[in-house]
C-alpha atoms as one frame of an Amber mdcrd trajectory, in Angstrom:
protein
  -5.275  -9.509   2.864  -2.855 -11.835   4.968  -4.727 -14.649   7.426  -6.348
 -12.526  10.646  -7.188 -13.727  13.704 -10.192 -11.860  15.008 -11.422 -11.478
  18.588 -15.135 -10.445  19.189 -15.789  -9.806  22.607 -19.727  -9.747  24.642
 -21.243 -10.652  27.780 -23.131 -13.622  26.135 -24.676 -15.097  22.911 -28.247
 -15.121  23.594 -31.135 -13.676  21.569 -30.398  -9.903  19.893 -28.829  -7.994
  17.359 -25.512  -7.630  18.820 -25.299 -11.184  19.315 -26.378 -11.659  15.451
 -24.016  -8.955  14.246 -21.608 -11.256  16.123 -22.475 -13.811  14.452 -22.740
 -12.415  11.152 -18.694 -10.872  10.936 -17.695 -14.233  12.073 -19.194 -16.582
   8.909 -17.638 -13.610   6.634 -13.927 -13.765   8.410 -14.375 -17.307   8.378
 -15.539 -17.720   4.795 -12.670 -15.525   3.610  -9.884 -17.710   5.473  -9.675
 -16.020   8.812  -9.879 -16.794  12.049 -12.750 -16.077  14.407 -12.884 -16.418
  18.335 -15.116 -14.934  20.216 -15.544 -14.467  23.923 -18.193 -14.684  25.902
 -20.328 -16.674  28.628 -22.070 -19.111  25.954 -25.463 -18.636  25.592 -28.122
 -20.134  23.368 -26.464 -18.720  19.272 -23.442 -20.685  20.395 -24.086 -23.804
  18.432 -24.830 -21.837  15.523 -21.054 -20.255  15.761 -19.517 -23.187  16.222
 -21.388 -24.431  13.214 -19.856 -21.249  11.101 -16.527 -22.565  11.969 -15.574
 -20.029  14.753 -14.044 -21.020  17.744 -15.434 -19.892  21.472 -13.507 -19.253
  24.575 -15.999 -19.655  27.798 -15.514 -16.275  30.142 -18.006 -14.213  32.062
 -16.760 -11.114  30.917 -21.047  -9.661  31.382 -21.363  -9.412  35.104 -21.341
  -6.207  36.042 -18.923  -6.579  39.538 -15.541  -5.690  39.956 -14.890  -9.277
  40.265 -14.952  -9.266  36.834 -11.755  -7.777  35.956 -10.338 -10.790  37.556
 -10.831 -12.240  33.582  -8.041  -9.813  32.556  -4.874 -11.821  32.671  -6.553
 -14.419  31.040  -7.764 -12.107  28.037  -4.045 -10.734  28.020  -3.072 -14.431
  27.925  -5.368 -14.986  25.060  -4.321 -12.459  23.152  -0.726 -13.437  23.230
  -0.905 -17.171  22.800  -3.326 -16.821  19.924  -1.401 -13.956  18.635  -4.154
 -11.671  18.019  -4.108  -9.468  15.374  -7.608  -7.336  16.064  -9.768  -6.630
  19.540 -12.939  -6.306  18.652 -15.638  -5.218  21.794 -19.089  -4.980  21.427
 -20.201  -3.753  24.809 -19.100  -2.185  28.185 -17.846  -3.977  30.173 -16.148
  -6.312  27.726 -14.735  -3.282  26.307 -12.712  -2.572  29.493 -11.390  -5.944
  29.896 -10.182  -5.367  26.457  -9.280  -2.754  26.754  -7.483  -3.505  30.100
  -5.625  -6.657  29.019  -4.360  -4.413  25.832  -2.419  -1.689  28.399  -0.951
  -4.266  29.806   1.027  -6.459  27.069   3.994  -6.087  26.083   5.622  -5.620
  22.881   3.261  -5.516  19.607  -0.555  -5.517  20.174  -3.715  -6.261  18.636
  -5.881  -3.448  17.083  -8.506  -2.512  19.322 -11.756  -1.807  17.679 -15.083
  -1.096  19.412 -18.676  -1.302  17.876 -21.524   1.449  19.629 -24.713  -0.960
  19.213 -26.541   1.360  21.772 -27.189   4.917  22.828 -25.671   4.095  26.484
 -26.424   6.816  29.102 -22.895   9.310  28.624 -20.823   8.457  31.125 -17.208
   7.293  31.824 -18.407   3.855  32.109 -20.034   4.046  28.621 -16.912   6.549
  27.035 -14.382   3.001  26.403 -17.017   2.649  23.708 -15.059   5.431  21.778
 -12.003   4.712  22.461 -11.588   1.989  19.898  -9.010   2.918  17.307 -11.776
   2.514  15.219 -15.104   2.786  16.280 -17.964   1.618  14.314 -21.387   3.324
  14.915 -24.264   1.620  13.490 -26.779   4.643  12.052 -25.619   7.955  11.527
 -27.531   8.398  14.492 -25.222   6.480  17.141 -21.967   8.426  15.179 -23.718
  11.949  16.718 -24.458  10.797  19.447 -20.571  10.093  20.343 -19.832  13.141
  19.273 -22.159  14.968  21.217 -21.433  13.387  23.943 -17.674  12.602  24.105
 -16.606  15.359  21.833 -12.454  14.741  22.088 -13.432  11.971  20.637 -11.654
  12.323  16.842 -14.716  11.748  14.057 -11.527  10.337  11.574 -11.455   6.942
  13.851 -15.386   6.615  13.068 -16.945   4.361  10.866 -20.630   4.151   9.805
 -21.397   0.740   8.853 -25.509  -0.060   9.609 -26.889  -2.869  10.333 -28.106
  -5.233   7.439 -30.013  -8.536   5.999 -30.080 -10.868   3.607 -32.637 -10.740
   1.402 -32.581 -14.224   0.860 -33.789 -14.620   4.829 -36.495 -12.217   4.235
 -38.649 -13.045   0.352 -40.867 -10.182  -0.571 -44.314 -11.415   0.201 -45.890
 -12.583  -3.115 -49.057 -11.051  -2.320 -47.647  -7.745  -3.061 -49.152  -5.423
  -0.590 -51.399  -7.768   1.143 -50.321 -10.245   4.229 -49.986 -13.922   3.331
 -53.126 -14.960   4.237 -52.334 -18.863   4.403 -49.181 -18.075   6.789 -52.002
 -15.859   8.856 -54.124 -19.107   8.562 -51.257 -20.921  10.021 -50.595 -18.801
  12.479 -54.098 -18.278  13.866 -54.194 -22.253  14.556 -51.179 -22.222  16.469
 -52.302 -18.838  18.330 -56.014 -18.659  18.565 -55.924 -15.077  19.543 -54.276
 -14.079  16.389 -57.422 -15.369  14.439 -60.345 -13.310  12.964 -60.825 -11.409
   9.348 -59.028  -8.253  11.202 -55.574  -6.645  11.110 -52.746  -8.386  12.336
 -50.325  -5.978  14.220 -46.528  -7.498  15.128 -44.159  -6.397  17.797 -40.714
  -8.376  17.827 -38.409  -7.696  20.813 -37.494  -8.909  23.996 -39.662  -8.282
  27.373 -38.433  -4.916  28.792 -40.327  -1.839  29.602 -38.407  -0.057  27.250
 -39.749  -1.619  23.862 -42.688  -0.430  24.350 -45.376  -2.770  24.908 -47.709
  -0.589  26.670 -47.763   1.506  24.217 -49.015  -0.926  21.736 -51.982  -2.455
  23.603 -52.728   1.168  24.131 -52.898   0.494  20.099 -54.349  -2.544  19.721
 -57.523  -1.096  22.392 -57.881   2.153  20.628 -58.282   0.113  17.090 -60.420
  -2.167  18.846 -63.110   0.490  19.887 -63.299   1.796  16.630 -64.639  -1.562
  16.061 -61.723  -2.820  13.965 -61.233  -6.651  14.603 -57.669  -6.219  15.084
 -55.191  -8.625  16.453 -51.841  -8.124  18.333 -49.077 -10.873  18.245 -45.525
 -10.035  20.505 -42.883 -12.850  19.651 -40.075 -12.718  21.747 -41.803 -10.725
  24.607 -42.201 -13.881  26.777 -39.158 -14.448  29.106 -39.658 -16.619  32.528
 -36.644 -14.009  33.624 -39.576 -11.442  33.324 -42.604 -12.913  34.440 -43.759
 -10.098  36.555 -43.590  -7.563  33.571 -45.533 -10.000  30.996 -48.384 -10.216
  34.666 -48.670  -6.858  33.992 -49.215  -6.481  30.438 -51.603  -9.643  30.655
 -53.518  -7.809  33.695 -53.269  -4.572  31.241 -54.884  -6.427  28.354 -57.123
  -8.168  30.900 -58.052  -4.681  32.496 -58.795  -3.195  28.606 -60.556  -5.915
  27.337 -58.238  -7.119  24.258 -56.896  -9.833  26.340 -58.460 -12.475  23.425
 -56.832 -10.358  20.897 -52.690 -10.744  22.090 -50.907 -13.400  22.066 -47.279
 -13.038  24.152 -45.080 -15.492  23.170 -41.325 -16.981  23.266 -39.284 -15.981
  20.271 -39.847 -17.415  17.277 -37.349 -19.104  14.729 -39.758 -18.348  11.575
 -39.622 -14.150  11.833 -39.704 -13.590   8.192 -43.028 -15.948   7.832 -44.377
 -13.894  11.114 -43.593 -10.158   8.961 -44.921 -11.758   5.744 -48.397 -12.742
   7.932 -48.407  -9.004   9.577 -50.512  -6.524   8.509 -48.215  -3.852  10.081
 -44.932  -4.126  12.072 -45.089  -1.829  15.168 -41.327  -0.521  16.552 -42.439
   1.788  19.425 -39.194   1.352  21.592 -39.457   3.621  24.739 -35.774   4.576
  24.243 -34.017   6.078  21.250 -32.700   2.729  19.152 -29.327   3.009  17.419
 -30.519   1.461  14.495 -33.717  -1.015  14.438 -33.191  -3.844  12.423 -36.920
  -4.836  13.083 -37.963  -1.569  10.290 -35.786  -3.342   7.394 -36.602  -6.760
   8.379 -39.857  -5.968   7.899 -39.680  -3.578   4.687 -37.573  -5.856   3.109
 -40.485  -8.868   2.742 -42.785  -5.787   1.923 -45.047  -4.713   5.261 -45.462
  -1.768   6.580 -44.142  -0.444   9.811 -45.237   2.291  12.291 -42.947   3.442
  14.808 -41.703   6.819  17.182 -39.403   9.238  14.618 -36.516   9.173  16.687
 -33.461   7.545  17.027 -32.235   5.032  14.528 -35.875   3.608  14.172 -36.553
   7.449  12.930 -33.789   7.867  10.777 -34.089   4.824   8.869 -38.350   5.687
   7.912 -37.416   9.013   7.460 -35.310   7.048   4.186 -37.253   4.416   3.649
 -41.356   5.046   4.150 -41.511   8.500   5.722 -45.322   7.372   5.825 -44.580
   5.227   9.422 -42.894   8.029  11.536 -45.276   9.573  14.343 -43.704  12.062
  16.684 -43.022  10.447  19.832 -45.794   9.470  22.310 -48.481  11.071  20.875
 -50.748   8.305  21.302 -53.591  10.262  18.772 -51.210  10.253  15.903 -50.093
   7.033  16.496 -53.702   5.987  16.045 -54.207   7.884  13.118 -51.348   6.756
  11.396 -51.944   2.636  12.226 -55.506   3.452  10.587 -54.391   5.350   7.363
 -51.745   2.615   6.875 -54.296  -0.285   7.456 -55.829   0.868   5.022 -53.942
   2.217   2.204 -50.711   0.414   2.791 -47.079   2.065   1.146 -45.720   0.871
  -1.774 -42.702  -0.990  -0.554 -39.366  -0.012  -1.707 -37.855  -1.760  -5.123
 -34.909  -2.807  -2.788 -33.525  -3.116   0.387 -30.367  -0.462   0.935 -29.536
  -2.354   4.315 -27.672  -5.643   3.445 -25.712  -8.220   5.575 -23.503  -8.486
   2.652 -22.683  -4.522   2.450 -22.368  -4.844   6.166 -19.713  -7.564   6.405
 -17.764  -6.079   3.599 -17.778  -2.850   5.262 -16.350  -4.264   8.487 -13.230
  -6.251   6.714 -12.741  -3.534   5.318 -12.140  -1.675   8.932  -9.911  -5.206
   9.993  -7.993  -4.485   6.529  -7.285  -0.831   7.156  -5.915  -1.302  10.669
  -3.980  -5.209  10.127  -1.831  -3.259   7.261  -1.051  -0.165   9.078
């Protein structure tokens, strides 16, 4: 394949899997010889992808205001002067700048290629997410969801590619299917709340209602009063944007009685270490995920996970350990099922389907098909 120059376009490269999959497609374009810009309002990842190789143009392109479209001539101007050969938007609003500057340049144009990370509420605002020329959905899930929702939308121009890892970023625990009891050990010094000889439960994500918090100190009480010693650690849930939400989780703990069994903290740079210490991964997102790359994270170094069997988060236990998947809300079952997997834990899978490396390859492969057409 001849030299590319790739665009990736978001509103900023902070914490999350869109800014990782970001990330991730630049170090492969790079490492093959491309070229890799991306766009966006800077943000915390950025020294990692200027340390990749990729280059970074400054624009708030997130805000959502009509003031924003001002940024179009200067993405049109981009895409000349650099000489673009593919668009590539992974969210709303950058997708109409995009897809904005596009319309209006003249001559031959870059490739315009959208990503649906999310199951966005339908609406014309969300539809620019399929009208990529290619659009890649990340579960088979997000795929049916377009279609069910924007159904002139033609299924050829879709593209499943998931989500993936590297196994070398997340070892199988050693311990087979037991926690690493020294990282626990570790942990518990650094987090006395996280200490005891009880069950460690772990909930990854950022501080929004919609991952589900509630619902896991719901957990971590019920467990509790059936005098299980367990423990409940949520890195990435502190956020001093949010500080009213984590009040009232703390003042929900308080209120329960569990408070000196949860530890809320800032995201943490060792996650693998964190899963291998776990003695079950919860994913209990309030709204339908398009993929959840916490449930192969977490497979892949060998722990269980328990989580609501819908969405992406539902479609990837269904394949992977069917075992974790409790029909939504149902708080019983959800209690049930942490028990029975406490204590006989699955047998984790011989490998991990879900690979950054299938991933990357998958998405050249999309830049290949259009850049030769």
């Amino acid at each position: 394949m001849r030299r590319l120059t790739v665009v990736q376009l978001l509103p900023a490269l902070d914490a999350g899997g869109v800014e990782r999959s970001t990330l991730e497609i630049a170090e492969a374009l790079v490492s093959n010889g491309h070229r890799a810009i991306v766009v966006s309002n800077g943000g915390r990842m950025l020294p990692q992808l200027q340390a990749i190789g990729a280059e970074h143009v400054a624009l708030a392109i997130g805000r959502k205001s009509p003031w924003t479209f001002r940024h179009v001539p200067a993405l049109r101007r981009l895409f000349a002067e650099i000489d673009a050969d593919i668009v590539h938007a992974r969210s709303r609003l950058p997708a109409w700048l995009a897809w904005r500057a596009l319309q209006g340049m003249r001559g031959p144009r870059p490739r315009f290629v959208t990503t649906a990370h999310g199951l966005n509420s339908p609406s014309r605002y969300s539809a620019i997410m399929a009208r990529g020329e290619r659009v890649i959905c990340v579960s088979n899930v997000a795929r049916e969801y377009l279609l069910q929702h924007y159904p002139r939308t033609d299924p050829q121009r879709l593209r499943v590619i998931p989500r993936g890892i590297d196994p070398a970023r997340f070892p199988r625990v050693e311990s087979g299917q037991e926690p690493d009891r020294a990282l626990r050990a570790r942990l518990s010094m650094q987090h006395s709340q996280l200490g005891g000889n009880g069950p460690l439960l772990l909930m990854p994500g950022r501080g929004t209602r919609l991952k589900g918090h509630a619902d896991a100190l719901d957990l971590l009480g019920a467990l509790r009063a059936d005098g299980m010693d367990a423990r409940l650690w949520m890195p990435g849930a502190l956020d001093p944007a949010r500080a009213a939400y984590i009040d009232e989780l703390q003042a929900r703990a308080q209120a329960a009685g569990i408070a000196d069994a949860l530890a809320i903290t800032a995201p943490t740079d060792a996650i693998a270490e964190a899963y291998a210490a776990s003695d079950l991964v919860l994913q209990l997102s309030r709204k339908p995920e398009a993929f959840g790359r916490t449930v192969i994270e977490a497979l892949a170094v060998g722990r269980p996970v328990l989580g609501w069997a819908y969405g992406g988060v539902g479609e990837l236990l269904a394949q992977l350990q069917p075992e974790g998947a409790v029909v939504a809300f149902d708080m019983d079952a959800l209690r049930q099922r942490a028990r029975a997997l406490l204590a006989h834990p699955p047998t984790p899978a011989a490998t991990m389907p879900y690979t950054l490396q299938a991933m990357q390859r998958a998405t050249m492969d999309v830049y290949r098909e259009l850049s030769e057409r």
